[in-house]
C-alpha positions in Angstrom: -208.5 112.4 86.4 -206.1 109.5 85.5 -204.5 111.5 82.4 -204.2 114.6 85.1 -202.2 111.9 87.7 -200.1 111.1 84.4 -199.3 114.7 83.7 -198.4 115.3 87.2 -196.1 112.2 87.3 -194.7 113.2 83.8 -193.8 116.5 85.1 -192.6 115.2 88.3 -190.2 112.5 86.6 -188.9 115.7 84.1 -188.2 118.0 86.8 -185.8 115.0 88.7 -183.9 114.6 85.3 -183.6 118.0 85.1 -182.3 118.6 88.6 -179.8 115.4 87.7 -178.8 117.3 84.7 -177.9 120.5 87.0 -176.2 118.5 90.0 -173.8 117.0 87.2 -173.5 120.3 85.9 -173.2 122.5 89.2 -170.1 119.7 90.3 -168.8 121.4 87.5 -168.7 124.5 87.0 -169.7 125.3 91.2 -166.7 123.1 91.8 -164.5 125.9 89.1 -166.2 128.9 90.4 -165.5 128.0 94.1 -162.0 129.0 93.3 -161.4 130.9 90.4 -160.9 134.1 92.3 -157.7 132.8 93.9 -156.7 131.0 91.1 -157.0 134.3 88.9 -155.1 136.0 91.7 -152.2 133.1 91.8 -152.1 134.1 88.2 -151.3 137.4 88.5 -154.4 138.7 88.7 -155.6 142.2 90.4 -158.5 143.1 92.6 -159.9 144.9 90.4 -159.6 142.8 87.3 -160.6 140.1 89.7 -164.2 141.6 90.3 -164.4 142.6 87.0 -164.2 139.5 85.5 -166.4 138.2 88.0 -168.7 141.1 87.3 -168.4 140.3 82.6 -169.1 136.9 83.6 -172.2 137.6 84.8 -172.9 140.1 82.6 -172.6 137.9 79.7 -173.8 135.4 81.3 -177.5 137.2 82.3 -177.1 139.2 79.6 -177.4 137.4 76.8 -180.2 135.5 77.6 -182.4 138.2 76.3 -180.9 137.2 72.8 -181.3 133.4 73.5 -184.5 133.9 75.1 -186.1 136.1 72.1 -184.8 132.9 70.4 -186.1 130.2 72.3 -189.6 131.7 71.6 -189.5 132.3 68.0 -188.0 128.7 67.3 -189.9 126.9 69.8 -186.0 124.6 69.3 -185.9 124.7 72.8 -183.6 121.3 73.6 -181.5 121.9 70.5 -180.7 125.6 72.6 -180.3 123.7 75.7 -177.9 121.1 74.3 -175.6 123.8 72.4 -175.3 126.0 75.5 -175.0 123.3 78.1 -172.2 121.9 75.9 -170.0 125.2 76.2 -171.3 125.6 79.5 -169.1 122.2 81.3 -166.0 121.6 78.4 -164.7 125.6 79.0 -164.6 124.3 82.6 -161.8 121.3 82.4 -160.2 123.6 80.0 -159.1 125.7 83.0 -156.3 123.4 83.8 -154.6 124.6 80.7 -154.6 128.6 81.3 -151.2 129.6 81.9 -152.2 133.4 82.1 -154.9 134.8 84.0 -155.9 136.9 80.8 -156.8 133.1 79.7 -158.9 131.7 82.5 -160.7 134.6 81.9 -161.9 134.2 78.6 -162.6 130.5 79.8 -164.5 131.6 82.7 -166.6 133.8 80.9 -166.8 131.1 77.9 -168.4 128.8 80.3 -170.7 132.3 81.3 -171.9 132.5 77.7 -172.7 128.6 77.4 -175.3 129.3 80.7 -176.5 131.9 78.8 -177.8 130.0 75.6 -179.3 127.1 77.7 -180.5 128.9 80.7 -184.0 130.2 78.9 -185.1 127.5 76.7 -184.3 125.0 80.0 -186.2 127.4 82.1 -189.4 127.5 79.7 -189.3 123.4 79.2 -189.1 123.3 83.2 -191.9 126.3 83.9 -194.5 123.8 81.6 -193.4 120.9 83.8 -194.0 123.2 87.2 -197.2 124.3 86.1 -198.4 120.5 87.1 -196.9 120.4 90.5 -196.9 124.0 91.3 -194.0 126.4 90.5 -192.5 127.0 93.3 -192.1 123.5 94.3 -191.3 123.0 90.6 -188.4 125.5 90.6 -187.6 124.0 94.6 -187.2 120.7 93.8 -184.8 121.6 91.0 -182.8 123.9 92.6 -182.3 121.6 95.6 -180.4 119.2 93.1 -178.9 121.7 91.8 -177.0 122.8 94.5 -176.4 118.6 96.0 -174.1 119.3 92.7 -172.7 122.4 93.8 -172.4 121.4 97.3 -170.5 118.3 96.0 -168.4 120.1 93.1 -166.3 122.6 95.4 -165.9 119.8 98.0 -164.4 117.6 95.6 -162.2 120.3 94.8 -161.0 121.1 98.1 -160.1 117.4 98.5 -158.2 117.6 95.5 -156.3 120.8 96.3 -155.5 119.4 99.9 -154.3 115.8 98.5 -152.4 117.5 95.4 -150.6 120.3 97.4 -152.6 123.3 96.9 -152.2 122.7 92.9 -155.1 124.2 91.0 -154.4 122.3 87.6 -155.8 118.8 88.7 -158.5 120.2 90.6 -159.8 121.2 87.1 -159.1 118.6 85.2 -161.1 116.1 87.6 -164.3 117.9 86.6 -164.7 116.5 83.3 -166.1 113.6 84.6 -169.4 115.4 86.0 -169.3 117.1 83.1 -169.5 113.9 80.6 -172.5 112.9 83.3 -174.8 115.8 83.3 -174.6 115.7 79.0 -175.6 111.8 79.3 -178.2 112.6 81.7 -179.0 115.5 79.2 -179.4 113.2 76.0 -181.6 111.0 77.9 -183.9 113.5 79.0 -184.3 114.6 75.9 -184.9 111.3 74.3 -187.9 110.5 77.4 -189.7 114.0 77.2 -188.9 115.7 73.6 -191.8 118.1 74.3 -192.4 119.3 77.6 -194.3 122.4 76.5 -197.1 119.7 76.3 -197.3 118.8 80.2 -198.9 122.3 80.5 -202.3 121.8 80.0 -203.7 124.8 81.0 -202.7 128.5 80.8 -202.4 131.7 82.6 -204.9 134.5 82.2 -204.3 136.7 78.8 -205.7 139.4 81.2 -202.1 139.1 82.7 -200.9 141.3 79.4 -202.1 143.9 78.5 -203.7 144.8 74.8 -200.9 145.6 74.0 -198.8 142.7 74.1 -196.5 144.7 76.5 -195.4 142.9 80.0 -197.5 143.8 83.0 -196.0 146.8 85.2 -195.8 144.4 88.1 -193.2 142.6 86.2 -190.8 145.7 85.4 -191.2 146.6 88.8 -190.1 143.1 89.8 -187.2 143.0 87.4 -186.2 147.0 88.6 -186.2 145.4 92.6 -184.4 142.2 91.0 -181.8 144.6 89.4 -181.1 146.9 92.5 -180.6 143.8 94.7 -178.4 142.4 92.6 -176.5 144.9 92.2 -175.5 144.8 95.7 -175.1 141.3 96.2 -171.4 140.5 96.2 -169.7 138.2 94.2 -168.2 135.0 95.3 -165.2 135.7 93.0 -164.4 138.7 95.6 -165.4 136.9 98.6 -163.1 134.2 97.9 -160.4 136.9 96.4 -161.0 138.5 100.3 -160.3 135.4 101.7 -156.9 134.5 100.4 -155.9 138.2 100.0 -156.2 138.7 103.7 -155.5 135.6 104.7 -159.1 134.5 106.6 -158.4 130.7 105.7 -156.3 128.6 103.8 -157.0 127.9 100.0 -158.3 124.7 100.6 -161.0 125.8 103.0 -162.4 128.3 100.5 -164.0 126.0 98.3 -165.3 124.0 101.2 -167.1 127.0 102.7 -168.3 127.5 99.1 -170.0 124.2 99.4 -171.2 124.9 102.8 -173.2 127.9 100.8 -174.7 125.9 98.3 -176.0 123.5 101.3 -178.0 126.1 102.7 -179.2 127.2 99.5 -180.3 124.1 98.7 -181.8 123.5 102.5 -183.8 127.2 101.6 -185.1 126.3 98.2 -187.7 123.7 99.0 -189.5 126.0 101.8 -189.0 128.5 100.1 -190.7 127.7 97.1 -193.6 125.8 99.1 -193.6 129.1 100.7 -194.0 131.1 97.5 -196.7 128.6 96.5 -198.6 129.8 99.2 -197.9 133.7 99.4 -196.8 134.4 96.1 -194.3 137.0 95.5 -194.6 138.5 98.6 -192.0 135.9 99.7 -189.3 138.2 98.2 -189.9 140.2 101.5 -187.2 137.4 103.1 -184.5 138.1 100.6 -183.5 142.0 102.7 -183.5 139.8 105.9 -180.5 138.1 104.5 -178.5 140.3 101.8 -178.1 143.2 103.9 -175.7 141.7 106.5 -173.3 139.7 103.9 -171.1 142.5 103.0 -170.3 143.0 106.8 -169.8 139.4 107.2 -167.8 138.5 104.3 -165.3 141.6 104.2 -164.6 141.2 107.7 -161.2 140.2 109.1 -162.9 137.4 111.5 -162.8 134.0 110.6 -165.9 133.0 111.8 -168.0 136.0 111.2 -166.8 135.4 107.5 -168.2 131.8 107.6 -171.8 133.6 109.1 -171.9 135.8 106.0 -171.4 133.1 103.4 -173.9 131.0 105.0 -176.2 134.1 104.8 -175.1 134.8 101.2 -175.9 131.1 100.2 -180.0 131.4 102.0 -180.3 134.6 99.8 -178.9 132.3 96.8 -181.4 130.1 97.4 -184.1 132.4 97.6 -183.2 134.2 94.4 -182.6 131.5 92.3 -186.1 129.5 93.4 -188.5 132.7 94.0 -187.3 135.1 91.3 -187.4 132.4 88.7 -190.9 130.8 89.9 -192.5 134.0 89.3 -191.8 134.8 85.8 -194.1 130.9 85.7 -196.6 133.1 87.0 -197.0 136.7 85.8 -196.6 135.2 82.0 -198.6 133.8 80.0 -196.2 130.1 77.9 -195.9 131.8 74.9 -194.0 135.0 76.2 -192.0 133.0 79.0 -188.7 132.6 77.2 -188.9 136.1 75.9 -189.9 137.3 80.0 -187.0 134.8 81.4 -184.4 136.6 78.9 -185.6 140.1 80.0 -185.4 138.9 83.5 -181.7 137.9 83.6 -180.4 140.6 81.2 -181.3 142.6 84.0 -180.2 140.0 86.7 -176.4 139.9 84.6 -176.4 143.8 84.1 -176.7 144.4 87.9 -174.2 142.1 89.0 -171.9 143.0 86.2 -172.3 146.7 87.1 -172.0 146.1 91.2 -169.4 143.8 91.2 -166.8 145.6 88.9 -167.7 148.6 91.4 -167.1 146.8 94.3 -163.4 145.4 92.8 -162.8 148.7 92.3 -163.5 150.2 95.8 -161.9 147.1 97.3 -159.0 148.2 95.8 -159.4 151.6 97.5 -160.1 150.8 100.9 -162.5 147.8 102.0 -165.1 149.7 103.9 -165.9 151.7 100.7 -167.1 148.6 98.6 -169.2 147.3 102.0 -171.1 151.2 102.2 -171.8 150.4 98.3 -173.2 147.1 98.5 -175.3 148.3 101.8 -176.7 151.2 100.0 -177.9 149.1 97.0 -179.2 146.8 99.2 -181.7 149.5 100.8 -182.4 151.3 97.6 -183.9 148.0 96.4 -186.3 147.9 99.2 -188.7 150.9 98.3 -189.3 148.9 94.8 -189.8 145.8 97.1 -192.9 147.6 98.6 -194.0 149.0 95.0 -193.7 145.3 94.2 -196.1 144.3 97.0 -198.5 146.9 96.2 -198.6 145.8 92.4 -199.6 142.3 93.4 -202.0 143.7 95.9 -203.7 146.0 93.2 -205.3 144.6 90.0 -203.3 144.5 86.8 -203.2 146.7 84.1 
């Protein structure tokens, strides 16, 4: 019983360096993304290259992990990974405040995409054995709350800095390489406390879960084909924001403000929500509809405060996706086939946002309503594979 309570508080005290690591890194890059899509336009930057950046980013940055995650399982090197990718992840981000072109704050933005996608499995694995103590949902909660206290933080920070330094984007950039020096600090300790995490998980899932085969159970391709469709008509920030300044909503400074204001209410949602999920398993995904549908209404409106009504709705389906849809790869697979499962998982996650966001650029260059119709009809094609989802869970396994 007393090694158990040791486990627990192990796992407990890993998860809050963790979630320090992440609110030192969210001030970062959160704080660069919050305005990159007007910065890209100030540069010269189209709609449609705009979303489509926004879209590779993505794309690169989900897609690869199958590669790093395939990786992380064969090498078991799972803080070397981390480190590596978390290092690319925050110095592309300062960087910014060099780009003279917009052709060069893309390759920086999707630089810093690329640096998420080397640490994001490995970090995911090490944090899954560490939620297995505590529960997963809370696990994944807990650390996605800090998360966004540093991407609530980040884009404020910039909005001060763009309303004290007269709407210049260069030293809003360069201030984040502080947060970024803090979150690898914060990194190297964690590291040197808890250089084997994969230990806190004492006990393990059901090999029932897989089949003979080795293959992953149909419940989880029919997750990841509901994860995909979603995604795919979930908008980008990069466009919001692009919206925002293109038709004048707000002023430049607010946009990174409301940004924050987003990554409050994710982080409000992610707690409950992952108690929630805790309790009713993945049929908590049945929330996310409530909240992804309306956004592209919202967001590409021409109403100021409808706009702000949409990105609040936009960060609570944020929240949800990155506590629930993580959590449950924890659960439908077995340690030894996570970082392999969390790779598969956000190749698909990255190819769907990739794929609807350069579509949506595209119509929004044609005529506004077009790009809202696509991201609505994604949105309720993902919602019979949300029912075949529910069913799995219901049925036994095979």
């Amino acid at each position: 019983m007393a090694k158990d309570s040791g486990l627990r508080r192990n796992a407990f005290r890993f998860i809050v360096l963790m979630g320090l690591v992440s609110l030192f890194a969210d001030m970062t890059y959160e704080g660069a993304r919050s305005i990159t899509g007007p910065y890209l336009s100030l540069l010269g930057a189209s709609a449609a290259a705009v979303g489509f950046v926004g879209g590779l980013g993505e794309l690169v940055g989900y897609g690869l992990r199958l590669l790093f995650g395939y990786l992380a399982d064969r090498t078991r090197r799972y803080w070397l990974i981390t480190i590596i990718g978390y290092g690319l992840n925050l110095l592309a981000v300062p960087l910014l405040a060099l780009a003279g072109r917009w052709e060069v704050a893309a390759l920086l933005i999707v630089a810093e995409r690329l640096g998420k996608a080397i640490r994001a499995p490995s970090r995911d694995v090490m944090l899954s054995h560490a939620s297995r103590q505590v529960g997963s949902g809370l696990g994944f909660g807990l650390h996605e709350t800090l998360d966004q206290i540093g991407a609530v933080s980040g884009p404020l920070i910039v909005g001060a800095i763009l309303y004290l330094r007269g709407g210049r984007y260069q030293p809003a950039f360069a201030v984040l390489f502080i947060p970024a020096i803090l979150a690898l600090l914060v990194l190297f300790v964690s590291r040197f406390l808890f250089p084997r995490p994969q230990d806190m998980e004492t006990t393990r899932k059901e090999a029932s879960l897989l089949p003979d085969s080795g293959k992953m159970p149909r419940v989880f391709w029919l997750y990841m084909a509901f994860t995909t469709a979603s995604l795919a008509g979930f908008t980008h920030f990069q466009l919001i924001s692009y919206h925002f300044k293109a038709q004048g909503i707000m002023p430049d400074a607010q946009i990174p403000i409301l940004f924050a204001v987003a990554m409050g209410v994710d982080a409000l949602v992610a707690l409950p929500v992952g108690h929630l999920f805790d309790k009713k398993g993945l049929l908590t995904l049945s929330l996310l509809p409530l909240f992804t549908i309306p956004v592209p209404f919202l967001v590409f409106s021409h109403a100021y405060y409808l706009a702000i009504l949409g990105v609040v709705c936009w960060g609570a389906a944020m929240g949800m996706q990155e506590t629930i849809m993580r959590a449950a790869v924890a659960e439908i697979i077995p340690a030894e086939r996570r970082g392999l499962a969390y790779g598969i998982f956000n190749t698909g996650y990255g190819a769907a946002w990739f794929v609807g966001s350069t579509a949506m650029g595209i119509l929004y260059g044609v005529a506004i309503p077009y790009a809202i119709v696509l991201a609505v009809v994604l949105e309720l094609c993902s919602l019979p594979l949300l029912f075949s989802v529910r069913r799995a869970v219901q049925a036994p396994q095979t």
